[in-house]
N, C-alpha and C positions, 0 to 999 in steps of 0.2 A: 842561427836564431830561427825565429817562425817566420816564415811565407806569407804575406796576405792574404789567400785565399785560402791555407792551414788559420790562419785566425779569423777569417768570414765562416770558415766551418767550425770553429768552435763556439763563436757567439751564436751563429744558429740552432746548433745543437743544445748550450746552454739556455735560449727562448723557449726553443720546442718543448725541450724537459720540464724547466717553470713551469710551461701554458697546460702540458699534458697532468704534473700532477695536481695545478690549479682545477684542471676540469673531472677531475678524479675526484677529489672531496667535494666538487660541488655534487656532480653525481651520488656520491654517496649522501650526503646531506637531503637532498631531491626523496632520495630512496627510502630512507628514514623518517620524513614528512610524511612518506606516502605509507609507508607501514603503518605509524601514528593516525592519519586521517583514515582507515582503511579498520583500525581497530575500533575508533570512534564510530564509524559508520554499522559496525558490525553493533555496537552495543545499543546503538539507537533502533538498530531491526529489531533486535532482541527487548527489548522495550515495548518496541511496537507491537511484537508479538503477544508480550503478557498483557498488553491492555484489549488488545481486540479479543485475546481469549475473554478475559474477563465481561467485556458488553458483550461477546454471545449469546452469554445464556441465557442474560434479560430479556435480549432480545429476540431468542427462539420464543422464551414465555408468554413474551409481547406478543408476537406473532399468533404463535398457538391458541391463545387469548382472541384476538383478533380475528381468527378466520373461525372460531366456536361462538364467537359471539354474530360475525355473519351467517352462519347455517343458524343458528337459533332464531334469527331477526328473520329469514329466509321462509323459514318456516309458519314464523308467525304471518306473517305476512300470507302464506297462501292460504293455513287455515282461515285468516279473516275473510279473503277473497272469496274461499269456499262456504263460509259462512253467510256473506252477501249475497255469495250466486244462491246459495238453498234456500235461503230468505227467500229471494225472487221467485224462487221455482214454484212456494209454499202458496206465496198471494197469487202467483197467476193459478193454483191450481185451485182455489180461493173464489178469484173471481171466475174461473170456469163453473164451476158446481152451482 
C-alpha cells in the first residue's frame, strides 16, 4: 500500500496545486481589472484632451483681447500724461512772457 510520508507528499502536492492555480486566476482577474481601469483612465485623458482643446481658443482670444486692451489703455494713458505735462509747459510759458 502507500507509506505515510508517500501520502504527506501527495496531500502536499495536492494543496500546493489548489493554492497555485487558486493564485493563477486571481492573478489573472487582478490583470483584467487592471486592463479595464487602465482603458478607462485612457478615455478620461482623451476627454480631457478635447475639452482643454476646446477652452484654448477662448481663451487665447481672451487673452489677446486682454493684453490689446492693455497697450490701448497704456497708451492712452501716456498721451493724457503728455497732454498734462504740455498743458503745464504752455502756462509756465504763459506766465513767463
Amino acid at each position: 500500500m502507500i507509506d505515510p510520508v508517500q501520502l504527506v507528499l501527495l496531500l502536499v502536492i495536492l494543496v500546493l496545486t489548489v493554492l497555485l492555480v487558486f493564485l493563477g486566476i486571481q492573478v489573472f482577474l487582478i490583470l483584467k481589472e487592471l486592463r479595464q481601469t487602465i482603458s478607462k483612465t485612457n478615455k478620461v485623458l482623451d476627454h480631457a484632451d478635447s475639452i482643454t482643446e476646446n477652452i484654448e481658443a477662448p481663451l487665447s482670444a481672451l487673452s489677446s483681447l486682454a493684453l490689446g486692451v492693455k497697450a490701448s489703455s497704456l497708451i492712452t494713458i501716456v498721451k493724457f500724461v503728455r497732454s498734462l505735462l504740455g498743458g503745464q509747459k504752455e502756462e509756465n510759458q504763459h506766465h513767463r512772457d
